[in-house]
Backbone as JSON Lines, residues from 0, in Angstrom:
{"i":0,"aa":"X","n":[20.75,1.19,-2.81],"ca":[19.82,0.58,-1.87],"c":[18.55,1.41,-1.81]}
{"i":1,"aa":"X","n":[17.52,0.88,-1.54],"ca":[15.81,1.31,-1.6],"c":[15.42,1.34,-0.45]}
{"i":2,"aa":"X","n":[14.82,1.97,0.4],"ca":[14.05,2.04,1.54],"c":[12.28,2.24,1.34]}
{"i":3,"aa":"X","n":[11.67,1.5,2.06],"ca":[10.48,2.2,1.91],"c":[9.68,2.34,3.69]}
{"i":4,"aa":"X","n":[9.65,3.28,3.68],"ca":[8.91,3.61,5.02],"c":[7.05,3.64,5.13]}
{"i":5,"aa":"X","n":[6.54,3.64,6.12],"ca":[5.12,3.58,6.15],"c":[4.57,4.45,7.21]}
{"i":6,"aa":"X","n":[3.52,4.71,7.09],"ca":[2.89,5.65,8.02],"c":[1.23,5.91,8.06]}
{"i":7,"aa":"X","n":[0.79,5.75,8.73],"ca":[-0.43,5.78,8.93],"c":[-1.75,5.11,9.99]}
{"i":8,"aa":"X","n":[-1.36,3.94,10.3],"ca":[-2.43,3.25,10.8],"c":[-2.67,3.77,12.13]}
{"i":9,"aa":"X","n":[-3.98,3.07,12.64],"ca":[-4.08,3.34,14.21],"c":[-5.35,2.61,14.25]}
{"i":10,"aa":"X","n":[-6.18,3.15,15.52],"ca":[-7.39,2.53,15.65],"c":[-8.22,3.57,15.38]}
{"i":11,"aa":"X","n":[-9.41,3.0,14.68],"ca":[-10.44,3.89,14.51],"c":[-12.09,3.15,14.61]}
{"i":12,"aa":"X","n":[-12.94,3.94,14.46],"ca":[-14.17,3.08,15.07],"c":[-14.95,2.81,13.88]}
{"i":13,"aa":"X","n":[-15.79,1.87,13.65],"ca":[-16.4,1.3,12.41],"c":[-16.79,2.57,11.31]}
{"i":14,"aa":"X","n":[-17.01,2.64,10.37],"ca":[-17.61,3.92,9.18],"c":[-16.39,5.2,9.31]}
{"i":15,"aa":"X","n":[-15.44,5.38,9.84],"ca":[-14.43,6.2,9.55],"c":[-13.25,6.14,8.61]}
{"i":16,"aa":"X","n":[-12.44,7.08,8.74],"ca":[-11.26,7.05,7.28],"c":[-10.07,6.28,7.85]}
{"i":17,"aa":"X","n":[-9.12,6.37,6.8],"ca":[-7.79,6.58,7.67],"c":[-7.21,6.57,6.15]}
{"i":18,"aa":"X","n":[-5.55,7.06,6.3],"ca":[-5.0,6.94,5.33],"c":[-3.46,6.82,5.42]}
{"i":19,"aa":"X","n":[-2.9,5.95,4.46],"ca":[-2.01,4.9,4.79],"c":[-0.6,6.17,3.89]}
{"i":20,"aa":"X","n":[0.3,5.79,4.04],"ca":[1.23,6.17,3.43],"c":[2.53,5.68,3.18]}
{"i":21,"aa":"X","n":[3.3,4.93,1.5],"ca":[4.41,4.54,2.23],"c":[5.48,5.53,0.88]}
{"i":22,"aa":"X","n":[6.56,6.03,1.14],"ca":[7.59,6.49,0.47],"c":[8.4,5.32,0.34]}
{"i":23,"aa":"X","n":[9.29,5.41,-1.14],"ca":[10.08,4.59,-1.69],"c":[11.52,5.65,-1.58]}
{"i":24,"aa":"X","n":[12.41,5.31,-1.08],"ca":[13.7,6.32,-1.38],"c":[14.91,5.61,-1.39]}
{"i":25,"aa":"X","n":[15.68,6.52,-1.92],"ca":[17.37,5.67,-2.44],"c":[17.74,5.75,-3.6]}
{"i":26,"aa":"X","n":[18.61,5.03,-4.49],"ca":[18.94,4.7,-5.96],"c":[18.03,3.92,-6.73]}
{"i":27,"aa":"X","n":[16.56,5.05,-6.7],"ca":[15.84,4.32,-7.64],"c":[15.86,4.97,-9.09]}
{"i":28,"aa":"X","n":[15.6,3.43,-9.48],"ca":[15.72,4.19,-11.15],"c":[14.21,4.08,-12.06]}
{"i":29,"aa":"X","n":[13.43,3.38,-11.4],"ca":[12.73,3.15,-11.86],"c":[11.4,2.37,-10.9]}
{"i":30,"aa":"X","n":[10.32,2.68,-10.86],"ca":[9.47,2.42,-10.16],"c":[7.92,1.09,-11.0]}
{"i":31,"aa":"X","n":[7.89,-0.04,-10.83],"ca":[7.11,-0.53,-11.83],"c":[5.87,-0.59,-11.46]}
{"i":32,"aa":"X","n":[5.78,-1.06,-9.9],"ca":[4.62,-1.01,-9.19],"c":[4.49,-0.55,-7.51]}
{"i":33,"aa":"X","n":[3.73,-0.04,-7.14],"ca":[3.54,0.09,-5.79],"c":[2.05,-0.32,-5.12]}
{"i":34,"aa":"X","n":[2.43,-0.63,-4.0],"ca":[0.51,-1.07,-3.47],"c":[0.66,-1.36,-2.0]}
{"i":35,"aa":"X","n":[-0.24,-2.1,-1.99],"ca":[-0.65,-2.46,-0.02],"c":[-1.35,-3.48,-0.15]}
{"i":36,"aa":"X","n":[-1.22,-4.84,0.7],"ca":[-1.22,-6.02,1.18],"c":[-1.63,-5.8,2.48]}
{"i":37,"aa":"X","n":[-2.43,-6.54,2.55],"ca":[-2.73,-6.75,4.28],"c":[-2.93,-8.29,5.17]}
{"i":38,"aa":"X","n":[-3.0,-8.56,6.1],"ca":[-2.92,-9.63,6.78],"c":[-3.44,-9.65,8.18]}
{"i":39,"aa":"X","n":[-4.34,-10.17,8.33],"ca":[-5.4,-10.37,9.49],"c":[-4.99,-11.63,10.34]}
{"i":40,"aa":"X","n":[-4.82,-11.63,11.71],"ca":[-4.51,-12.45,12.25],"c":[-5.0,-13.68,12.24]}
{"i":41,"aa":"X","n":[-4.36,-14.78,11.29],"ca":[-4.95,-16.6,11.28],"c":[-5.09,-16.49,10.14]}
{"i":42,"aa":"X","n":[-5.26,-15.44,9.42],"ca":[-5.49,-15.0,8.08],"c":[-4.24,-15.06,7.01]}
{"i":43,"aa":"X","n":[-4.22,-15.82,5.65],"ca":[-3.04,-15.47,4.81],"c":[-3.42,-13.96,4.35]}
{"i":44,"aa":"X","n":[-2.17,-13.75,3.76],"ca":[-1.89,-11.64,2.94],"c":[-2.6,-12.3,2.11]}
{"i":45,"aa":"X","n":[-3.54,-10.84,1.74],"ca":[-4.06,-10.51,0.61],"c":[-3.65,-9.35,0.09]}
{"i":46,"aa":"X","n":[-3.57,-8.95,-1.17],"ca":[-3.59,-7.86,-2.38],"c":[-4.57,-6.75,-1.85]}
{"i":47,"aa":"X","n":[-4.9,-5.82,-1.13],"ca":[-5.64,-4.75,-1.12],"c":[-5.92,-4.22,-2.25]}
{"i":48,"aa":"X","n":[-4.44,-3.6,-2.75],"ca":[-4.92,-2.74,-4.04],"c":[-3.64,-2.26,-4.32]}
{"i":49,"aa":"X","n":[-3.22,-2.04,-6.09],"ca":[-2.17,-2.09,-6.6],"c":[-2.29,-1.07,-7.85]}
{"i":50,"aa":"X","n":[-0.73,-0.2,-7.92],"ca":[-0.86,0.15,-9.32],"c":[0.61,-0.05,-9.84]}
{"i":51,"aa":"X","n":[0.28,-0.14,-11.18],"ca":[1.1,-0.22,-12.1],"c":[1.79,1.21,-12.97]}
{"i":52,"aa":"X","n":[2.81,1.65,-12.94],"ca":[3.62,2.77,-13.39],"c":[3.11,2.82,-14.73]}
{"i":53,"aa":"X","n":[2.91,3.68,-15.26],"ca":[2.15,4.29,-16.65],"c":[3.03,3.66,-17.43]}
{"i":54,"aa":"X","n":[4.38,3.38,-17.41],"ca":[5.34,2.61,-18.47],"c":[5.17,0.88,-18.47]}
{"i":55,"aa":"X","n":[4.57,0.54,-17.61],"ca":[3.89,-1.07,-17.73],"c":[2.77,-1.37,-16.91]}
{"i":56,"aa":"X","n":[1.95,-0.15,-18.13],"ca":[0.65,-0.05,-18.33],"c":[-0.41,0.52,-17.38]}
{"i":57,"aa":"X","n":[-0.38,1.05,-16.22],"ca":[-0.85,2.21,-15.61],"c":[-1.84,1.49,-15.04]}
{"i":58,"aa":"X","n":[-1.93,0.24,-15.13],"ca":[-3.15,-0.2,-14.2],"c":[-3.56,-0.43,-12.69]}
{"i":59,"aa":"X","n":[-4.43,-0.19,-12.38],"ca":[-4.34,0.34,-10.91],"c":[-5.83,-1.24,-10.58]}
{"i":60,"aa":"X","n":[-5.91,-1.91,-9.81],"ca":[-6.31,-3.28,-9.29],"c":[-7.06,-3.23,-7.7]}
{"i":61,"aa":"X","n":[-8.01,-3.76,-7.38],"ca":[-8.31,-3.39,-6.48],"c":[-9.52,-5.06,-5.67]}
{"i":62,"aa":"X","n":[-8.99,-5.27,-4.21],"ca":[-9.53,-6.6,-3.78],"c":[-11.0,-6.27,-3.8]}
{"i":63,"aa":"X","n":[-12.18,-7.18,-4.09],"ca":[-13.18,-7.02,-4.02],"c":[-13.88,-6.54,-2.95]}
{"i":64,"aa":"X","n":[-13.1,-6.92,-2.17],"ca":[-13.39,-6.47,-0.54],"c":[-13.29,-5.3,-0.48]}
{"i":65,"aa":"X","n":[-12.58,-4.56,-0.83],"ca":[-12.46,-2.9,-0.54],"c":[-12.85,-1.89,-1.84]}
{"i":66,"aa":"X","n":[-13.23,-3.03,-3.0],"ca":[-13.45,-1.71,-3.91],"c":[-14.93,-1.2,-3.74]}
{"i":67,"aa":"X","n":[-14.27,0.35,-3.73],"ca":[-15.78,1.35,-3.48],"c":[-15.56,2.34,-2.31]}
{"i":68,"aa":"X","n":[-14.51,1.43,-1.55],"ca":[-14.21,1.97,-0.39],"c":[-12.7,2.72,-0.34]}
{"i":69,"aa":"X","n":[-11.83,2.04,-0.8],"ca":[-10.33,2.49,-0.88],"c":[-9.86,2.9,-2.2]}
{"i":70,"aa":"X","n":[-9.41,4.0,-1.86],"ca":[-8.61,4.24,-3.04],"c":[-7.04,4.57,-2.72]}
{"i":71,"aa":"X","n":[-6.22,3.9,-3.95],"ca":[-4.86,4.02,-3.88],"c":[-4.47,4.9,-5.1]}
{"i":72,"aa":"X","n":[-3.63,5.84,-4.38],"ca":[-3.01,6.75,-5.47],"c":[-1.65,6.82,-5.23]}
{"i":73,"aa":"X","n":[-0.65,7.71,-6.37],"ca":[0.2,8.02,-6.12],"c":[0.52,9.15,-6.28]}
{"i":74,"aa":"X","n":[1.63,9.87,-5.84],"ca":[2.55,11.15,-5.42],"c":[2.48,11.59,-6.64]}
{"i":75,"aa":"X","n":[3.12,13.18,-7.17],"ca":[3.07,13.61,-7.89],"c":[4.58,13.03,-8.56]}
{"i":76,"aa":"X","n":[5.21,13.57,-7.4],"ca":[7.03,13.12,-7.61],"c":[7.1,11.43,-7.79]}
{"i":77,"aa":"X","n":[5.86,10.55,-7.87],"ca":[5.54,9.38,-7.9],"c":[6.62,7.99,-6.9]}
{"i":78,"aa":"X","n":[7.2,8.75,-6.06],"ca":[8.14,7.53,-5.16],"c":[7.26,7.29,-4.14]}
{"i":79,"aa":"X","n":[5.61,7.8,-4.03],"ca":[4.7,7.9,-2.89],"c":[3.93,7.07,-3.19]}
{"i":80,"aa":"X","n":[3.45,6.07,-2.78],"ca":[2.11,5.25,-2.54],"c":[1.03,5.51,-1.66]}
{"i":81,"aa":"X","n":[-0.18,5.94,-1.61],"ca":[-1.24,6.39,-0.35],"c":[-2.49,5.68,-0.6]}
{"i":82,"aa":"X","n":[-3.13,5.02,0.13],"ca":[-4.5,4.21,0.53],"c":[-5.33,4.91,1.08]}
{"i":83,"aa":"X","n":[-5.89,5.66,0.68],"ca":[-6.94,6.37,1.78],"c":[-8.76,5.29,1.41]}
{"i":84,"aa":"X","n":[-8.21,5.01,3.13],"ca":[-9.64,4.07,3.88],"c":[-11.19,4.85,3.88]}
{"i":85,"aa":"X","n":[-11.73,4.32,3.7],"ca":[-13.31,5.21,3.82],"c":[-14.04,4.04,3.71]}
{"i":86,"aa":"X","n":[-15.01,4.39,4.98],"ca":[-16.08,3.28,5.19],"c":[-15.26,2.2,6.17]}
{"i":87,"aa":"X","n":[-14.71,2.48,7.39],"ca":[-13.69,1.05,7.41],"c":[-14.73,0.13,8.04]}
{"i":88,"aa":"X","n":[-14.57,-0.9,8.17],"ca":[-15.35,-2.06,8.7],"c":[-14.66,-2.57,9.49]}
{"i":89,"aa":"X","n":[-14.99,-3.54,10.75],"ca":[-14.23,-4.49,11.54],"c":[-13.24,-5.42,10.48]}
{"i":90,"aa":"X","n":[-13.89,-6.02,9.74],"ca":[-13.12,-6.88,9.1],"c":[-11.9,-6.24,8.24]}
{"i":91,"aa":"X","n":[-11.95,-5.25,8.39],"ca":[-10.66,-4.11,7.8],"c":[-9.59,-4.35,8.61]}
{"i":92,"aa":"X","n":[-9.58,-4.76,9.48],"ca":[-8.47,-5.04,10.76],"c":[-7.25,-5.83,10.09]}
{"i":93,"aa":"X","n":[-6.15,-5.25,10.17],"ca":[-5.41,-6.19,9.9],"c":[-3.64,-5.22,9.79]}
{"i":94,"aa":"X","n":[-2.73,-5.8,9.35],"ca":[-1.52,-5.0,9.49],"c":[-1.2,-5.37,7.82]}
{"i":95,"aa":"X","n":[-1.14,-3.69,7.6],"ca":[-1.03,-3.16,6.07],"c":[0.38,-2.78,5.81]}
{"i":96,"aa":"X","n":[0.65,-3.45,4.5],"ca":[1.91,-3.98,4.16],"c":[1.99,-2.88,2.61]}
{"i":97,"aa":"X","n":[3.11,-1.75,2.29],"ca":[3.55,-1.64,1.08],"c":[4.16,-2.61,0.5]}
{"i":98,"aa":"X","n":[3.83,-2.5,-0.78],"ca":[5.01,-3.22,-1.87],"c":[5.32,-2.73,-2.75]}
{"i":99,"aa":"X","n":[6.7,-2.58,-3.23],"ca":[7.11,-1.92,-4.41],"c":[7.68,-2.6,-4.99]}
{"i":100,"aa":"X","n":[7.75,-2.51,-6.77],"ca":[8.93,-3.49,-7.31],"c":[10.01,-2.23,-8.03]}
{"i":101,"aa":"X","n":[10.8,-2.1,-7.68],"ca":[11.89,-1.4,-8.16],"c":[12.73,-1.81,-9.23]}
{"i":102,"aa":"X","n":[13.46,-0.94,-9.86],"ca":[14.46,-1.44,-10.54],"c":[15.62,-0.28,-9.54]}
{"i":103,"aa":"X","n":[16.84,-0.61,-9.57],"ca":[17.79,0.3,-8.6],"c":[19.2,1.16,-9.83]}
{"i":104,"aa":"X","n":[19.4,1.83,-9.53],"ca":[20.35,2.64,-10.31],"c":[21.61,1.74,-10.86]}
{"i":105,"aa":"X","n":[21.8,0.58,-9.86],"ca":[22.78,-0.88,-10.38],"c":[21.56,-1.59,-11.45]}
{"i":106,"aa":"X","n":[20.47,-0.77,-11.89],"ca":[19.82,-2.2,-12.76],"c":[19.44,-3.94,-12.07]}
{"i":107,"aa":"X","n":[19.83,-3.66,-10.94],"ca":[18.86,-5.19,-10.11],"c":[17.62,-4.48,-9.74]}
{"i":108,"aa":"X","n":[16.79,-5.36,-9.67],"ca":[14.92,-5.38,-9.23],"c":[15.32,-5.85,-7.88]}
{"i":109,"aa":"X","n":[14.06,-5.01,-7.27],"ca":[14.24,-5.99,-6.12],"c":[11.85,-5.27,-5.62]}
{"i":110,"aa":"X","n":[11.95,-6.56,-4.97],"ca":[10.41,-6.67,-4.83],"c":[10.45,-6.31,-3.41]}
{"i":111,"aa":"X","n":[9.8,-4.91,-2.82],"ca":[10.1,-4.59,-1.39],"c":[9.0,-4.9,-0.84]}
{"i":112,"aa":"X","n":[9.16,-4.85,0.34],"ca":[7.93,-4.96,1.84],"c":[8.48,-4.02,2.42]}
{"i":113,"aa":"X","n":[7.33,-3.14,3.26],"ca":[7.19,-2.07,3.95],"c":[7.28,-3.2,5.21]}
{"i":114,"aa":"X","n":[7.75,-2.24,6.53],"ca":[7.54,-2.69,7.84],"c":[6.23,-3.51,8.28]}
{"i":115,"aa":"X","n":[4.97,-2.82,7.67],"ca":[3.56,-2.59,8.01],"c":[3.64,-1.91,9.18]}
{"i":116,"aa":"X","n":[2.24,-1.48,8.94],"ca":[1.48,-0.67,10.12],"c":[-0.12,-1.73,10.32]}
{"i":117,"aa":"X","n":[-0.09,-1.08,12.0],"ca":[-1.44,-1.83,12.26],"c":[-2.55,-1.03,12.1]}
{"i":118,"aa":"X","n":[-3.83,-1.66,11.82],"ca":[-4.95,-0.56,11.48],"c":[-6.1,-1.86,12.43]}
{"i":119,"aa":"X","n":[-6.31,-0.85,12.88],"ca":[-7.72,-1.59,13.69],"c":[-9.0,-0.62,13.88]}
{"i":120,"aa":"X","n":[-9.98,-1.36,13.73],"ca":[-11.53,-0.67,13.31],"c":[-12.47,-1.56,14.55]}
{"i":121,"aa":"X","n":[-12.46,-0.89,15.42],"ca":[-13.61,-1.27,16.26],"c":[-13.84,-0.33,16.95]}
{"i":122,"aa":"X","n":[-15.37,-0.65,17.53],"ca":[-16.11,0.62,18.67],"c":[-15.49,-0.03,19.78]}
């Protein structure tokens, strides 16, 4: 079994940081992708920003909306996903979602969701 936990959000006031965090842990065997989704109230999820594990192809993706502003990296020990916010805007508001696609030490995939955390940007 896979867990992934999250950590980070809160409120902050327009042009500041923040930075997101989610760990993947358990019987993983293999990690293909990790990222963050978000969802604004009335609003469908969108893709924030995503990467791909250097073994299917290392590409790292990013919503037009935030590129310039966010960057997503990962851990050294690589079971870590992190978003660090810069520049946030009102319209940044929304509750930020990890996703991971795993493979598990039984060889089933399974496509996770983090709890989310809320992030809100206003004066």
């Amino acid at each position: 079994q896979v867990q992934l936990v999250e950590s980070g959000g809160g409120l902050v006031q327009p042009g500041e940081a923040l930075r997101l965090s989610c760990t993947a842990s358990g019987s993983i065997y293999y990690i293909y992708h990790m990222g963050w989704h978000r969802q604004a109230p009335g609003r469908q999820r969108e893709l924030v920003a995503t990467m791909l594990s250097s073994g299917t192809g290392g590409t790292t993706k990013y919503s037009n909306s935030v590129k310039g502003r966010f960057t997503i990296s990962r851990s050294s020990g690589q079971n870590s996903v992190y978003l660090q916010m810069e520049n946030l805007k009102p319209e940044d508001t929304a509750t930020y979602c990890c996703n991971v696609g795993v493979l598990d030490e039984g060889n089933t995939y399974f496509d996770l969701w983090g709890q989310g955390t809320l992030v809100t940007v206003s004066s």
